[in-house]
N, C-alpha and C positions, 0 to 999 in steps of 0.2 A: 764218241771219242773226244770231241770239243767242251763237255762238260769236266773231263779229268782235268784239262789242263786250264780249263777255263770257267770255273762254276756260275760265274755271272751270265753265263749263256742261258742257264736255266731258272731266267726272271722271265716274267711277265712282258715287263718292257721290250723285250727283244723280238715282240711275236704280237703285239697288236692288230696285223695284220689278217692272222687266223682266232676268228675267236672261241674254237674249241680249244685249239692250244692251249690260247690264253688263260683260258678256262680251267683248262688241265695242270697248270703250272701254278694256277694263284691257288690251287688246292692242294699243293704239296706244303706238308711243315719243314718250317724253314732248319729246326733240329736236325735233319735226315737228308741235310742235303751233303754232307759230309760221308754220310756210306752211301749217298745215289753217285760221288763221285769213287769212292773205291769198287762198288759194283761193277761200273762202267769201265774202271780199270782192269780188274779181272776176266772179265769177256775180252778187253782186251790180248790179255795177258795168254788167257788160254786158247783164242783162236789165232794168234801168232804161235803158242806153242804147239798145236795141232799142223800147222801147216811145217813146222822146221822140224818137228821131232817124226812125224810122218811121210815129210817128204812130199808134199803136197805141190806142183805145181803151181804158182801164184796165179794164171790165167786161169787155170780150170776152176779154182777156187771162185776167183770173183765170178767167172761164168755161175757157177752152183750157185754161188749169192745171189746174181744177179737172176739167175731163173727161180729161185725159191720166193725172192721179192716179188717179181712178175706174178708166178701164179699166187700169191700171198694176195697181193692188192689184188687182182681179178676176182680170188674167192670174196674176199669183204667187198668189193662191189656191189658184185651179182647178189650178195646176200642183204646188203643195207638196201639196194634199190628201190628207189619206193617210198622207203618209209621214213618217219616225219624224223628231224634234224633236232635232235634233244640233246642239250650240253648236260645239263644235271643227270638224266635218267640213263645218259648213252643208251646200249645196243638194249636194254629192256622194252624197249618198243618193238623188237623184232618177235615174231612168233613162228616156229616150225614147228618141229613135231616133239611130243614127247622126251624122251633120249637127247637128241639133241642142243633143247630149251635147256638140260640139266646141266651137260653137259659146258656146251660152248656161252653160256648166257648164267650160269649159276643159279636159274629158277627152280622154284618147286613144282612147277610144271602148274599153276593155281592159274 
């Protein structure tokens, strides 16, 4: 939400701290940062429009956020565990099975 209104947010500078962020950010072209801010708006736009035109309770909603975030992080935990901390190569270091590697990792399964 803070890059719609705020695109400076999504430099480098602001994130020294983490440095896969950092990492993640100095890898975006700086062209495209103009639809990563209308992108962000649109999510916006449509999960406010889902909750008003559906009638959506605003607690249950953050609740469902809030538990879809929870088991979201737990699953990438349990499945990074372990294994070595690569900025350039991200999750290609992980290995499971077949199907999955295709899947969630975009391997050829090699």
């Amino acid at each position: 939400m803070l890059c719609c209104f705020r695109p400076t947010i999504i430099t480098p500078r602001y994130t020294r701290f983490n440095r896969p962020t950092e990492a993640f950010l100095e890898s975006l072209n700086p062209k495209y940062r103009r639809i990563i801010q209308l992108e962000a708006l649109a999510v916006i736009l449509m999960h406010t429009a889902m909750i008003y035109f559906w009638k959506i309770p605003i607690l249950h909603y953050l609740g469902v956020m809030f538990g879809f975030g929870f088991v979201w992080s737990a699953m990438q935990y349990a499945h990074h565990y372990g294994t070595v901390r690569e900025v350039q190569k991200g999750a290609m270091n992980l290995k499971t099975f077949g199907v999955l590697d295709r899947v969630w990792l975009n391997t050829t399964g090699t």
